[in-house]
VMD Tcl script that draws the C-alpha trace (Angstrom):
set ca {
  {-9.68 39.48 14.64}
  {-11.83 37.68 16.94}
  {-11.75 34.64 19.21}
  {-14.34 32.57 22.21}
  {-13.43 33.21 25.62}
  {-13.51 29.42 26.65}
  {-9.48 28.99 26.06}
  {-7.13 30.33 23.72}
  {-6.84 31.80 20.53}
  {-3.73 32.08 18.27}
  {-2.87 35.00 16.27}
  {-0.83 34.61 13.26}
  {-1.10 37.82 11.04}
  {-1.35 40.63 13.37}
  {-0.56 43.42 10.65}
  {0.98 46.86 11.06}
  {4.29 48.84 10.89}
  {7.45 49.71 12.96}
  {7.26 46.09 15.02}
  {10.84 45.61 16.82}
  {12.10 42.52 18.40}
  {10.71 42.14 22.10}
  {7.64 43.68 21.72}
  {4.73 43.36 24.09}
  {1.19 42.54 22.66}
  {-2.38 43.02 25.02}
  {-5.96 43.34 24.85}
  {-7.61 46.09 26.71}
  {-10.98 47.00 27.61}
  {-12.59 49.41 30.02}
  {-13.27 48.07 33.20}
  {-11.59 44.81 32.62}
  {-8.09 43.67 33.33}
  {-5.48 43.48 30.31}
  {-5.19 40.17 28.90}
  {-1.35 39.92 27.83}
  {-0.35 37.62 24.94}
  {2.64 35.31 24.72}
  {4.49 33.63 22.70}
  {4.68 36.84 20.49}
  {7.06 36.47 17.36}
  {7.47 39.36 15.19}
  {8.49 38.92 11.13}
  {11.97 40.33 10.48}
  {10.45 42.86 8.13}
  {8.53 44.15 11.52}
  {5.30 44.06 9.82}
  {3.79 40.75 11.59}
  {3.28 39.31 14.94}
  {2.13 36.21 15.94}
  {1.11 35.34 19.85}
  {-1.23 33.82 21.71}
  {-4.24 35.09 23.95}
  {-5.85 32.99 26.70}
  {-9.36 33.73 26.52}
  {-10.78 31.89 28.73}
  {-13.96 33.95 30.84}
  {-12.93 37.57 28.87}
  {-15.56 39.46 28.45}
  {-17.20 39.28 25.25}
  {-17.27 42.41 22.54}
  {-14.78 44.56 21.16}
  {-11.32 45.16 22.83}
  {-8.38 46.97 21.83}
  {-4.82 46.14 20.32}
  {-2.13 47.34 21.48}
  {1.43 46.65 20.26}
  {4.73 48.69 22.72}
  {8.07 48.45 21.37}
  {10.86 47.96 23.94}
  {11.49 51.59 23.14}
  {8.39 51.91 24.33}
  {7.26 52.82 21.39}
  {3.32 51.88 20.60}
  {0.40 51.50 18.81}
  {-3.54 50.59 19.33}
  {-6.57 49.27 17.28}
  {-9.34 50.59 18.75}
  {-12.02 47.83 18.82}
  {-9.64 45.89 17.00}
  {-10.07 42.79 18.18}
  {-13.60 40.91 19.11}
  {-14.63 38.49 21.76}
  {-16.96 36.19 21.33}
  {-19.05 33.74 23.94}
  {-17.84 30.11 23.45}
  {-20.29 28.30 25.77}
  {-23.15 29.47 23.68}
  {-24.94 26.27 22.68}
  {-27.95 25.84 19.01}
  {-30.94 24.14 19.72}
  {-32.80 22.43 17.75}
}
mol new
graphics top color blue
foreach p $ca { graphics top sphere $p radius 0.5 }
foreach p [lrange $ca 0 end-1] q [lrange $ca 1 end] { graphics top cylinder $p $q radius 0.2 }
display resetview
């Protein structure tokens, strides 16, 4: 549920109901362009998908989840999904 926006971030247990074959998997986010994922397999039992988001420079916080059938059919997590800053650096 959360990932750094210096490169990508694989999802493997995105959980809900209803998931067909084909669907299409983003990130959204007021003000900022989607960011759609790829590689997206979904379980024959359509309650898992796995995909891919590339990160890299999103803006950081909370961004929505949205799953659309081929049907077009959908779903969304609000705030379902967080990103974090990846070039932030501990001193000591």
């Amino acid at each position: 549920n959360s990932g750094s926006n210096a490169g990508t971030v694989k999802i493997n247990n995105l959980d809900g109901t209803g998931f067909a074959s084909g669907a299409n998997v983003k990130l959204t986010r007021n003000g900022c362009p989607a960011i759609q994922a790829t590689d997206v397999s979904v379980l024959p039992a359509g309650n898992k998908i796995s995909c891919t988001f590339d990160l890299t420079g999103a803006t950081t916080g909370l961004w929505n989840v949205t799953v659309t059938n081929s049907d077009g059919g959908s779903g969304t997590l609000v705030d379902g999904f967080t990103v974090t800053n990846g070039n932030t650096k501990v001193r000591k």
